[in-house]
Jmol script that loads the backbone (N, CA, C; Angstrom):
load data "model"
ATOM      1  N   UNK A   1      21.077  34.597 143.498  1.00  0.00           N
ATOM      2  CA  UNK A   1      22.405  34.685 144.079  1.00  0.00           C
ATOM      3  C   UNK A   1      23.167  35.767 143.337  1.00  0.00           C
ATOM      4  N   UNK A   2      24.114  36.629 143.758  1.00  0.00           N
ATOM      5  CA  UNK A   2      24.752  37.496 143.571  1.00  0.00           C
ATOM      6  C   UNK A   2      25.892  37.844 144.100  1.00  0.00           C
ATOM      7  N   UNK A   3      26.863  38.573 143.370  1.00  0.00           N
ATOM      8  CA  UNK A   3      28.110  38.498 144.035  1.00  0.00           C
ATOM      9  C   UNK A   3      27.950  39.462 144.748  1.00  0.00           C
ATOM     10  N   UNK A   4      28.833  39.994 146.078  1.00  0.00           N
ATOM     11  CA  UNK A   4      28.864  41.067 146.801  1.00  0.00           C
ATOM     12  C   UNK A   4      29.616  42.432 146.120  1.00  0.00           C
ATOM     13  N   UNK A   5      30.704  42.081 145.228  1.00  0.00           N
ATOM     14  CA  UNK A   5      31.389  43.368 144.477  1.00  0.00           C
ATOM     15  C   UNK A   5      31.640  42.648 143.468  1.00  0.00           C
ATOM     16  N   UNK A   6      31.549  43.820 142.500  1.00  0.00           N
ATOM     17  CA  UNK A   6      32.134  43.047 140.974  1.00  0.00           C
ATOM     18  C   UNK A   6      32.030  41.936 140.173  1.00  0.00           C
ATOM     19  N   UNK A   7      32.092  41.333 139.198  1.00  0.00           N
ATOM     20  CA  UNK A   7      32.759  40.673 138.448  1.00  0.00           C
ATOM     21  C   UNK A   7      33.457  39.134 139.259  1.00  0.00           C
ATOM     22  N   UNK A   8      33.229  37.871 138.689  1.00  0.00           N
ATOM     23  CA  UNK A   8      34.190  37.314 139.493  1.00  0.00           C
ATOM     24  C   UNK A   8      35.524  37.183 138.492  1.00  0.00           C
ATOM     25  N   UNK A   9      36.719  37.304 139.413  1.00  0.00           N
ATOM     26  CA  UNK A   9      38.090  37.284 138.948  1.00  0.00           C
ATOM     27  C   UNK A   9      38.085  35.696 138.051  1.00  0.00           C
ATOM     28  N   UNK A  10      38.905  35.903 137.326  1.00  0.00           N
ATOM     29  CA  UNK A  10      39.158  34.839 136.198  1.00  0.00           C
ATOM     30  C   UNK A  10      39.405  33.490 136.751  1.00  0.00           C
ATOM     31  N   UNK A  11      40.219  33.773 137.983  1.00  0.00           N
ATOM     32  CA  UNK A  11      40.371  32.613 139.009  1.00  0.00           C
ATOM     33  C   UNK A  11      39.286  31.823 139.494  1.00  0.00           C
ATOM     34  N   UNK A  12      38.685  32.824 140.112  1.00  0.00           N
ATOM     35  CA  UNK A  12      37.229  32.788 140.621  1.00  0.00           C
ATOM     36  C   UNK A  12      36.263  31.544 139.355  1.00  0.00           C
ATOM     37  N   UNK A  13      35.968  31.876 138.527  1.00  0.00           N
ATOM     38  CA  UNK A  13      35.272  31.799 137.184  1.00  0.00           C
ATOM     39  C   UNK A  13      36.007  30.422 136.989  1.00  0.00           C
ATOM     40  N   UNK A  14      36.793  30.270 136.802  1.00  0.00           N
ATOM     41  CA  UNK A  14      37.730  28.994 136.161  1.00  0.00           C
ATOM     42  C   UNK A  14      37.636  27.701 137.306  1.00  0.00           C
ATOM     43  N   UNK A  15      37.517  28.370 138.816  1.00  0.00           N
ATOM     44  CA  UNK A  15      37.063  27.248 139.515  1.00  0.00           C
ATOM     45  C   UNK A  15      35.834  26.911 139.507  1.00  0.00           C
ATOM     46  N   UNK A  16      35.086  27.606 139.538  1.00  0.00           N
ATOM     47  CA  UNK A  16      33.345  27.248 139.435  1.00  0.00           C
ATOM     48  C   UNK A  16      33.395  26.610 138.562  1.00  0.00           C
ATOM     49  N   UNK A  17      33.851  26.679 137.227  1.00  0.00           N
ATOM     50  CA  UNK A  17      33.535  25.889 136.176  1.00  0.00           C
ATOM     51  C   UNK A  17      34.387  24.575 136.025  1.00  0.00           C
ATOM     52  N   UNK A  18      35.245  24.182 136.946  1.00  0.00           N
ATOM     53  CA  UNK A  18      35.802  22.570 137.076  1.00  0.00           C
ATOM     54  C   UNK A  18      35.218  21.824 138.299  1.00  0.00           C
ATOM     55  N   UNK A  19      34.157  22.397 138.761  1.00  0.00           N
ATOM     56  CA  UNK A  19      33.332  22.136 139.898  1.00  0.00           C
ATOM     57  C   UNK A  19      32.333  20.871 139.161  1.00  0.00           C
ATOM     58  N   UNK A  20      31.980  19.703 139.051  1.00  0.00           N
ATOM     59  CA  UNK A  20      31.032  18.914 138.727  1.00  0.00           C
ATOM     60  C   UNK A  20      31.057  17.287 139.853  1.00  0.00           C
ATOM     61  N   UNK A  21      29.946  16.633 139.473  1.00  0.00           N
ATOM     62  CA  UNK A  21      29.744  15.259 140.325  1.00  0.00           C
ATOM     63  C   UNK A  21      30.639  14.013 139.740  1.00  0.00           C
ATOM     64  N   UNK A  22      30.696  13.618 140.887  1.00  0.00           N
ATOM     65  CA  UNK A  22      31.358  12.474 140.792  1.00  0.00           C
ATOM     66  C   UNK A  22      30.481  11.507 140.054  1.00  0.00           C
ATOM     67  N   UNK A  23      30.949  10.406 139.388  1.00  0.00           N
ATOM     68  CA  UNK A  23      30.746   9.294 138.696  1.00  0.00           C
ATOM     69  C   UNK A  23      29.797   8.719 139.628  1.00  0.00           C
ATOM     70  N   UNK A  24      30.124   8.290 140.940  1.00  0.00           N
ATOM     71  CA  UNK A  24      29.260   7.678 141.808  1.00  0.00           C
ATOM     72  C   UNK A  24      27.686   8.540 141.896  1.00  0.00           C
ATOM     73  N   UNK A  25      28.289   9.842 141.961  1.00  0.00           N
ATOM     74  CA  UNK A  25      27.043  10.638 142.265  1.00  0.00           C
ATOM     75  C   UNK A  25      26.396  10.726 140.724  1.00  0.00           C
ATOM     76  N   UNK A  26      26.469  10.456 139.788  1.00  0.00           N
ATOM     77  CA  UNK A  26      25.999  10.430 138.576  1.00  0.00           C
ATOM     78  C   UNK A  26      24.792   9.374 138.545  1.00  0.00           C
ATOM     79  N   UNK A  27      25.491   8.355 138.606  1.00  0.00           N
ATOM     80  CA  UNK A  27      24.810   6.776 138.731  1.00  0.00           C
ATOM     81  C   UNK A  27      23.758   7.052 139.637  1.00  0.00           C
ATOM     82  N   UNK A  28      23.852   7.575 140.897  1.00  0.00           N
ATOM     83  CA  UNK A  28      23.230   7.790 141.771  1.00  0.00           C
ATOM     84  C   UNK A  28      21.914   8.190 140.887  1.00  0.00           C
ATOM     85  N   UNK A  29      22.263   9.453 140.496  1.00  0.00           N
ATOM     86  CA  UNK A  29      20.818  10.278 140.480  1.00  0.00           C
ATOM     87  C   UNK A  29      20.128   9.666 139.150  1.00  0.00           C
ATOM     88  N   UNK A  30      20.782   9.159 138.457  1.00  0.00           N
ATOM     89  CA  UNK A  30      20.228   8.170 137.287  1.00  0.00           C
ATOM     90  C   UNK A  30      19.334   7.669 138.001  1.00  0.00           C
ATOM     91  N   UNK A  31      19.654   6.522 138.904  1.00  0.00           N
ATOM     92  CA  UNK A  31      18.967   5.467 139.321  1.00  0.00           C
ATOM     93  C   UNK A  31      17.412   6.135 140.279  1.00  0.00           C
ATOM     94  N   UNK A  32      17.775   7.447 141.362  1.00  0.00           N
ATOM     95  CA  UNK A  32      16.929   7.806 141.932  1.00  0.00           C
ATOM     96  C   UNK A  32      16.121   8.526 140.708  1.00  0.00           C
ATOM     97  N   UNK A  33      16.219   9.136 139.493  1.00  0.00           N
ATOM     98  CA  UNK A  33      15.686   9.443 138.267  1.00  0.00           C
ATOM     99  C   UNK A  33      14.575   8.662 137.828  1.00  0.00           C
ATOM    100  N   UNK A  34      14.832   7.578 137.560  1.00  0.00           N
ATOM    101  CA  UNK A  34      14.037   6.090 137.038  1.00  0.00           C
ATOM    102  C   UNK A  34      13.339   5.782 138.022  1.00  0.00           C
ATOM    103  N   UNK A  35      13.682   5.895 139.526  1.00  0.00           N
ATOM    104  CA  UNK A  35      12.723   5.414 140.598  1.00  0.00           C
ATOM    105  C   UNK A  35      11.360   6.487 140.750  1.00  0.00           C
ATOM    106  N   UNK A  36      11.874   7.285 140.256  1.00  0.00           N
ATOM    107  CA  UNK A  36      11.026   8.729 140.529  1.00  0.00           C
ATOM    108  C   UNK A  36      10.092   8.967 139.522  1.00  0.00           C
ATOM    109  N   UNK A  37      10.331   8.389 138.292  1.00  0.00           N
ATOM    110  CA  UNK A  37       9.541   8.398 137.093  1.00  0.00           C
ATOM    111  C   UNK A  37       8.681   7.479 137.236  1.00  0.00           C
ATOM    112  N   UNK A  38       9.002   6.386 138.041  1.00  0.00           N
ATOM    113  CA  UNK A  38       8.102   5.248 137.932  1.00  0.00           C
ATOM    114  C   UNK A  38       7.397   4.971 139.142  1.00  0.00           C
ATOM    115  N   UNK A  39       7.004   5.847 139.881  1.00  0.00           N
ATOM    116  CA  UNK A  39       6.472   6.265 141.342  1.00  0.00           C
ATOM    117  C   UNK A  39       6.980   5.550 142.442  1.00  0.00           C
ATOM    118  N   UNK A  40       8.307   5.428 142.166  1.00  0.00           N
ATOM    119  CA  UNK A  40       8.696   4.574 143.632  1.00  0.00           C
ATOM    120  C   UNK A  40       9.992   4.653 144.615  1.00  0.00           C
ATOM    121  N   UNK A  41       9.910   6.081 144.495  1.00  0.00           N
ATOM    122  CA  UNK A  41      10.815   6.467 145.790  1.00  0.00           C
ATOM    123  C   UNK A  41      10.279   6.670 146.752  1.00  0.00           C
ATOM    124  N   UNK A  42      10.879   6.074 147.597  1.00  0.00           N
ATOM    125  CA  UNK A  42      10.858   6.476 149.105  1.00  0.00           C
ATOM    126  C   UNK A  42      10.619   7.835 149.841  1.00  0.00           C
ATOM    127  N   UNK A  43      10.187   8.465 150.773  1.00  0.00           N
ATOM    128  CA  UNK A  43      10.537   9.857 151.523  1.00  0.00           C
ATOM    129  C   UNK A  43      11.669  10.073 151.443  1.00  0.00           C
ATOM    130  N   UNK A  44      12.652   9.175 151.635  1.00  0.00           N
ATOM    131  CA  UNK A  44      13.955   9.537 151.784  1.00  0.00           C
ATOM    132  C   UNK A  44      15.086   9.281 150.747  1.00  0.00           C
ATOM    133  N   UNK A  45      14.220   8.655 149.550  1.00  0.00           N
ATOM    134  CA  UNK A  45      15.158   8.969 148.407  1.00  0.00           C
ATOM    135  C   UNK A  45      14.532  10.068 147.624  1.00  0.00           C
ATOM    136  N   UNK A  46      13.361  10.647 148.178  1.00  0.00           N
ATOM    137  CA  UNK A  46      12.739  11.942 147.394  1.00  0.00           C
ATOM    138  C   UNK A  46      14.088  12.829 147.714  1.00  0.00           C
ATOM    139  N   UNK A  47      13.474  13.058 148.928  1.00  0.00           N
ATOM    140  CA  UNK A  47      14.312  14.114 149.920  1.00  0.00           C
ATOM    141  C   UNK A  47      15.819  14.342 149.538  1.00  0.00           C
ATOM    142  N   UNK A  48      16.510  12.954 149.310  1.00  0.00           N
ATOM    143  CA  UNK A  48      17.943  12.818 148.662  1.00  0.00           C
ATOM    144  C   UNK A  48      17.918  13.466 146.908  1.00  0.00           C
ATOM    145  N   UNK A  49      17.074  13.168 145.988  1.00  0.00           N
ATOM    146  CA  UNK A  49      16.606  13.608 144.835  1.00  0.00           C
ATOM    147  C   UNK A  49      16.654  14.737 145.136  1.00  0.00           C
ATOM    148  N   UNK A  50      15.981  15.586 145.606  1.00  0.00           N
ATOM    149  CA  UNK A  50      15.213  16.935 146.095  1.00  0.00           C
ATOM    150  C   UNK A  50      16.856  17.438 145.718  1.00  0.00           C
ATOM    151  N   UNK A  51      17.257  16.813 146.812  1.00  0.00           N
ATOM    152  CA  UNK A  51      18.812  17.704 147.211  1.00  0.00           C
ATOM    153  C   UNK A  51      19.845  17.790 145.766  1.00  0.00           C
ATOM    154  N   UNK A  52      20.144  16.486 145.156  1.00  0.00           N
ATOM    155  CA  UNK A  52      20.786  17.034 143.663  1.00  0.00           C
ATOM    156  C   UNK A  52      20.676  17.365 143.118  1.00  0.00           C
ATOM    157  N   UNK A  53      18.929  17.587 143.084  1.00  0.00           N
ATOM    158  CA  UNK A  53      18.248  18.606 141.689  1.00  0.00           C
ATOM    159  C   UNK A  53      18.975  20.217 142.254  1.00  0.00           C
ATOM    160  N   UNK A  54      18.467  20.557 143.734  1.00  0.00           N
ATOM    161  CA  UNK A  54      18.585  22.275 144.013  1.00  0.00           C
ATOM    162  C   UNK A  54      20.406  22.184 143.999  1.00  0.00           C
ATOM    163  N   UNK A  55      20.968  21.157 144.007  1.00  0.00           N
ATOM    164  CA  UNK A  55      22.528  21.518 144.417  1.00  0.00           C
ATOM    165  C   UNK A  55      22.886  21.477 142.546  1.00  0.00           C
ATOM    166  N   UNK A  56      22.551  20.545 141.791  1.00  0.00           N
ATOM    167  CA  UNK A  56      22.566  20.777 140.100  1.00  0.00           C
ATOM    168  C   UNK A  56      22.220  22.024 139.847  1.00  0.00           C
ATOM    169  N   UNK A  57      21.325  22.233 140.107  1.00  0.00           N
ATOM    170  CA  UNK A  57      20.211  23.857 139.702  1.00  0.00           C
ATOM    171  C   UNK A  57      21.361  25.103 139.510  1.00  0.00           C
ATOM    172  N   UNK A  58      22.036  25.158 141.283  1.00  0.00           N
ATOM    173  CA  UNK A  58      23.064  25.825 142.244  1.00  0.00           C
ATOM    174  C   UNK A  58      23.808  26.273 141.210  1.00  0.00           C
ATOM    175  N   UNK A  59      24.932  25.082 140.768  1.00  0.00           N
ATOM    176  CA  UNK A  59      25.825  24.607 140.270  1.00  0.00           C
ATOM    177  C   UNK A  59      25.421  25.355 138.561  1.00  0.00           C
ATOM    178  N   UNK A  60      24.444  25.271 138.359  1.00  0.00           N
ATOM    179  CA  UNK A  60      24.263  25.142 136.684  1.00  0.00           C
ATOM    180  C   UNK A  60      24.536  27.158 136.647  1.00  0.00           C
ATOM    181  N   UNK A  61      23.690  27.377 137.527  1.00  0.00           N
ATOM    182  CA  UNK A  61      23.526  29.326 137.853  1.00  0.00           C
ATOM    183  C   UNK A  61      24.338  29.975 137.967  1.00  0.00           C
ATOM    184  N   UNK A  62      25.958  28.865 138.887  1.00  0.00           N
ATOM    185  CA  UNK A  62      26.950  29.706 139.139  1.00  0.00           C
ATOM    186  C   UNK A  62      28.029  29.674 138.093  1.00  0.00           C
ATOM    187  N   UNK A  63      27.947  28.242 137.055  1.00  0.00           N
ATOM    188  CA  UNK A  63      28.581  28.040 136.187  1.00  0.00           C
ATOM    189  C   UNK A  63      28.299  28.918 135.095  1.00  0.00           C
ATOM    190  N   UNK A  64      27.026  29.402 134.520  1.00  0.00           N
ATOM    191  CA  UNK A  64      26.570  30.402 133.725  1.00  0.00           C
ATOM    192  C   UNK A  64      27.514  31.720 134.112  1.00  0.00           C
ATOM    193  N   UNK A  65      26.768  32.342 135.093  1.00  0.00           N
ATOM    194  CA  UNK A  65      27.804  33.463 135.561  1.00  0.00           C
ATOM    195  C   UNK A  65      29.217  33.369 135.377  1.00  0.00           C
ATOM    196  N   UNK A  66      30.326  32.502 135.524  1.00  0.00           N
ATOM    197  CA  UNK A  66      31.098  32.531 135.162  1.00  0.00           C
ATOM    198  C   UNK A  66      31.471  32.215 133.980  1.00  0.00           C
ATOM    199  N   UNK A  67      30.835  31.760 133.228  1.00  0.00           N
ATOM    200  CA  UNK A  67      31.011  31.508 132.018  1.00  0.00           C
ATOM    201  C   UNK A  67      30.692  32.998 130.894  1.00  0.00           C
ATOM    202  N   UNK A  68      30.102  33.664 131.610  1.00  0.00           N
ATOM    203  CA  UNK A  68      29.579  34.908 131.721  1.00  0.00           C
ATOM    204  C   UNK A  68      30.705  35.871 131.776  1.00  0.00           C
ATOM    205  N   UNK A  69      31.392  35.920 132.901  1.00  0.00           N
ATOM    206  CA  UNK A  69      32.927  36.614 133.221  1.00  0.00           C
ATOM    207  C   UNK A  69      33.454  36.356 132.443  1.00  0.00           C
ATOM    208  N   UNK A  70      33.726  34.965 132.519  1.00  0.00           N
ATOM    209  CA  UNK A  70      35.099  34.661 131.350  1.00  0.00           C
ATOM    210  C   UNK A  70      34.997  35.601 130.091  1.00  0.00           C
ATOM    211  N   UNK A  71      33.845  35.393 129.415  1.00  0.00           N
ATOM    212  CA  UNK A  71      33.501  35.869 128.670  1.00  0.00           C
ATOM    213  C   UNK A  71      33.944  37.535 128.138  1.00  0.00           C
ATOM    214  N   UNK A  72      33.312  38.395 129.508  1.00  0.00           N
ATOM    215  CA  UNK A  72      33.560  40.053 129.997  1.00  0.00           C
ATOM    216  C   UNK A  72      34.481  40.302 129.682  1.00  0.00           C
ATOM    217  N   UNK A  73      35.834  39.302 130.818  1.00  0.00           N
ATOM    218  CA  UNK A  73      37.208  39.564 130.516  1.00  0.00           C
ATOM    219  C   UNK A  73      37.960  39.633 129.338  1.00  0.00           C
ATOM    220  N   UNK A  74      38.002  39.382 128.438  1.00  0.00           N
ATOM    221  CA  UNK A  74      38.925  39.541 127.314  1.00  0.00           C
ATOM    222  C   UNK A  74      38.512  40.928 126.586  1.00  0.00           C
ATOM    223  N   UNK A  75      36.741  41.252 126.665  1.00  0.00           N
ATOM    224  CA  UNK A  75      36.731  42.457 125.707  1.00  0.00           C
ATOM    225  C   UNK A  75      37.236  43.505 126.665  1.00  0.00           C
ATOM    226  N   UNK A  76      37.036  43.593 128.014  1.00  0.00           N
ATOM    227  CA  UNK A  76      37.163  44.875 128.974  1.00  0.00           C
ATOM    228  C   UNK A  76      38.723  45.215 128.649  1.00  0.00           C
ATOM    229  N   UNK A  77      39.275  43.597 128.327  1.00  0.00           N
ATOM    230  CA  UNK A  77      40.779  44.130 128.217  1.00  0.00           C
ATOM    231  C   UNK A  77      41.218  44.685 126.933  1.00  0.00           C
ATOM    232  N   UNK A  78      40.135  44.617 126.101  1.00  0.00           N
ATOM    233  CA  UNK A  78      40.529  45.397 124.370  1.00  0.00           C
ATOM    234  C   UNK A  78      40.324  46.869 124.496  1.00  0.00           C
ATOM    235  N   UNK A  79      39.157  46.668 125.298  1.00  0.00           N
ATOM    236  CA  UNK A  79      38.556  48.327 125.851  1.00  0.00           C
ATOM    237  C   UNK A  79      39.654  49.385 125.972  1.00  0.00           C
ATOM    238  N   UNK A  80      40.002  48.933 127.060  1.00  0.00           N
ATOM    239  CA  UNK A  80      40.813  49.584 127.925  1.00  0.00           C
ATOM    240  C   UNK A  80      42.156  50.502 127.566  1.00  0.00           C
TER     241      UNK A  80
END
end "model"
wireframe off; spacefill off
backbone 0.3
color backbone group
């Protein structure tokens, strides 16, 4: 994934990074976690698994990058 121009704005960056799961959805993937370790999910609690791992994954890639910016921003502004 990549941005289309630039840098993301500080704005940008500061929301990605207050972006996380809910409590419910926590518990959740705990529990489908333990079912999964112990060979006994369903097709359709794989499939549900499947989905928080690539949407965590998502989440973890875009939070880096901005954590990344944040970062950029303060020296570009000593630079300058």
């Amino acid at each position: 994934m990549q941005a289309q121009r630039g840098d993301l704005s500080s704005e940008a960056a500061e929301f990605l990074l207050s972006i996380d799961f809910e409590d419910a959805d926590r518990q959740r993937m705990l529990k489908l976690a333990e079912k999964s370790e112990a060979g006994i999910l369903t097709a359709e609690e794989q499939a549900e698994f499947d989905s928080y791992l690539h949407i965590g994954n998502l989440l973890a890639v875009m939070q880096s990058k901005a954590r990344l910016a944040l970062k950029r921003k303060p020296r570009e502004c000593h630079d300058s």
